[in-house]
C-alpha positions in Angstrom: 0.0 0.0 0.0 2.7 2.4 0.6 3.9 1.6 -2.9 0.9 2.7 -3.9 0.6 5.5 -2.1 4.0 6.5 -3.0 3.3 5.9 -7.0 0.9 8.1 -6.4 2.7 11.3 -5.6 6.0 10.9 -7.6 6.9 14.5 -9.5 6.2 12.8 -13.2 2.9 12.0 -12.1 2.1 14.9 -10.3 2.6 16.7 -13.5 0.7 14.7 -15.3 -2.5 15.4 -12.3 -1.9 18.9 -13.7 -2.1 18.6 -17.2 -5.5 16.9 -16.5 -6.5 19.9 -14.4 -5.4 22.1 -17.5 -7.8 20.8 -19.6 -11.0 22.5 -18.2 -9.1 25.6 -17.6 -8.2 25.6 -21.4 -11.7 25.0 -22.2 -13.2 27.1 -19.9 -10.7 30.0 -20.7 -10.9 29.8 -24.6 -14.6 29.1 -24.8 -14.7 32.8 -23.3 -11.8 34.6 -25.1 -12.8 38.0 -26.8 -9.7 40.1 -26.0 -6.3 39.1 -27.8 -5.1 38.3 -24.1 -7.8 36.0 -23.6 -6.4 33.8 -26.5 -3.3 34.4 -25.9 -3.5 33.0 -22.3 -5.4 30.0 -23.5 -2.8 29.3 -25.9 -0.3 29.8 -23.1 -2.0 26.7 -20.9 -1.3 24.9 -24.4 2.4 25.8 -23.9 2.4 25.0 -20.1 0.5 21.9 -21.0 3.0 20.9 -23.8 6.1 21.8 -21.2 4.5 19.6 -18.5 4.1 17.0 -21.1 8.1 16.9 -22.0 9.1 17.7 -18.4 7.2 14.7 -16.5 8.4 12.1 -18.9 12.1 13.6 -19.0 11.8 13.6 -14.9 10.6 9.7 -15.1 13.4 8.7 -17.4 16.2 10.5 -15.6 15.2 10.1 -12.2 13.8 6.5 -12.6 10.3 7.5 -11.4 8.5 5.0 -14.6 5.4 4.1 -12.5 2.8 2.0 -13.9 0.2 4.4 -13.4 2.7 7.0 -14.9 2.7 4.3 -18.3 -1.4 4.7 -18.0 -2.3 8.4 -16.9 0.6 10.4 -19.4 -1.6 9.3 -22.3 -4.6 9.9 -20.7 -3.6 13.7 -19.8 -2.3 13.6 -23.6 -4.9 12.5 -25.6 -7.5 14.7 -23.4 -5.4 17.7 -23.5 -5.3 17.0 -27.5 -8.9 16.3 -28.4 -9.8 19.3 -26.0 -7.8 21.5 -28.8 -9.3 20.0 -31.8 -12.8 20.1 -30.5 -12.7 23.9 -30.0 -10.4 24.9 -32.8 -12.9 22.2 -35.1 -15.7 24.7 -33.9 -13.7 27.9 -35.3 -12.0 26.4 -38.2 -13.9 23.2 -40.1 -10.7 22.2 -41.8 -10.2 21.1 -37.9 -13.1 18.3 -38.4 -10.2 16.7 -40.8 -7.8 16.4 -37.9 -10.6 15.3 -35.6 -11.5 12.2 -37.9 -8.2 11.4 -37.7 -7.5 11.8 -34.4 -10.3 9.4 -33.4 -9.1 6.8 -36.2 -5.5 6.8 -35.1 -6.2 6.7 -31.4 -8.8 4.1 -31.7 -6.5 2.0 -34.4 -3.5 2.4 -31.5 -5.9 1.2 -29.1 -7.2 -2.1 -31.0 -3.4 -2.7 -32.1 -2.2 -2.4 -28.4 -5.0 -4.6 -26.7 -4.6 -7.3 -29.7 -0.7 -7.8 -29.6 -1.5 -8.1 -25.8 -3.6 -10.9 -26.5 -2.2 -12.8 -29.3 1.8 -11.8 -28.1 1.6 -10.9 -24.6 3.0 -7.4 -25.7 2.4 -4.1 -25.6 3.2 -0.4 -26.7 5.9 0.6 -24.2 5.9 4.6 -24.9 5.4 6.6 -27.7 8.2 5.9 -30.8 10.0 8.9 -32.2 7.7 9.9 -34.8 4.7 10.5 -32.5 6.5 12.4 -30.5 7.4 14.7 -33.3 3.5 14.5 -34.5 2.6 15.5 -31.1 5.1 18.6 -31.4 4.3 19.9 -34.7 0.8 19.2 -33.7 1.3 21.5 -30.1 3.1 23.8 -32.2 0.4 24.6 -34.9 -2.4 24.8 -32.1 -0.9 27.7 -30.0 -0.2 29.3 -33.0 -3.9 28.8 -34.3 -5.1 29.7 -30.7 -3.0 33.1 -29.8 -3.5 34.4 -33.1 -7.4 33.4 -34.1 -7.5 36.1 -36.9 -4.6 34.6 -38.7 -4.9 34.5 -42.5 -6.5 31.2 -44.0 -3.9 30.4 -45.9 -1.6 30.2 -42.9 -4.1 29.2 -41.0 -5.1 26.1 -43.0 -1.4 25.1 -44.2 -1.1 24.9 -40.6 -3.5 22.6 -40.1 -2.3 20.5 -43.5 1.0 20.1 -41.4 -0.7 18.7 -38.4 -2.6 16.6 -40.3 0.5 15.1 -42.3 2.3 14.5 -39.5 -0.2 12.8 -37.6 -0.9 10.9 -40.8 2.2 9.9 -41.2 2.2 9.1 -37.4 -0.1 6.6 -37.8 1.2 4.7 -41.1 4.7 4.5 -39.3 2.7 2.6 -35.8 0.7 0.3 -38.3 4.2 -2.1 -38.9 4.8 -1.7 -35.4 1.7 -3.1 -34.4 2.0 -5.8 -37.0 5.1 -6.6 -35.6 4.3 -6.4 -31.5 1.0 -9.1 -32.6 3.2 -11.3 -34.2 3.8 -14.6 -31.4 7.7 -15.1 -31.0 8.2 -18.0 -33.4 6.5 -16.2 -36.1 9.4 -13.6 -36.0 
């Protein structure tokens, strides 16, 4: 129990506590913007969200504070933080709804992937490969852009949005093999 207890309250996690916490403020902040400081201090929880992201992993690593619950709630304080941004920039910009049909097909796919190689191959995702992190980057990048500047030109504003959607694109092609790979049973190798 104290293990438990102690999981509970490591730094990493902490952080990760806080990025959930972020989310509402980010939604409750945004949903209300008017002034140029109002989106620009939404898009600065985006940036304290995306720092918090790098910070409680790069903590874990260095620090050896892995948890398991670290391993479950980082993408759960990712993936809210992500689809909280799509949601409300999908709302102000439909080229968005492209990124949120993605979104929900690469998460979901990542999902299905991860739970079968765990039952076929005992194996499963053990953190995010290189080129999701960079998706996730480009894709943090382009939304505090979009956010602190809401009257951006269109065409910034949507080759923005082509960019995240590319590189979550090609995100998501790169983790199919991977998951082919992870379901395959040992011999089959």
């Amino acid at each position: 129990m104290d293990e438990v207890k102690k999981d509970l309250f490591t730094i990493p996690n902490l952080l990760c506590y806080f990025r959930i916490l972020l989310v509402p403020a980010f939604l409750y902040v945004f949903s209300n913007a008017v002034t140029r400081e109002d989106y620009l201090f939404a898009a600065g929880i985006i940036l304290i969200g995306g720092i918090t992201d790098f910070l409680d992993g790069f903590i874990a690593r260095k620090f050896n504070m892995i948890t398991q619950l670290g391993k479950l709630i980082d993408p759960v304080a990712d993936k809210l933080m992500q689809l909280a941004i799509i949601a409300v920039l999908a709302i102000k910009f439909p080229l968005m709804r492209l990124l949120i049909v993605l979104f929900l097909i690469k998460e979901s796919s990542m999902l299905i992937g991860n739970l079968y190689a765990m039952k076929t191959a005992h194996r499963k995702l053990d953190g995010a490969k290189w080129f999701g992190k960079l998706s996730t980057a480009v894709f943090y990048v382009v939304s505090v852009l979009l956010i602190a500047d809401p009257l951006m030109k269109a065409t910034y504003r949507d080759g923005m949005i082509f960019i995240a959607i590319f590189f979550m694109s090609l995100s998501f092609l790169l983790y199919l093999p991977v998951f082919y790979q992870m379901s395959k049973s040992p011999k089959e190798k």
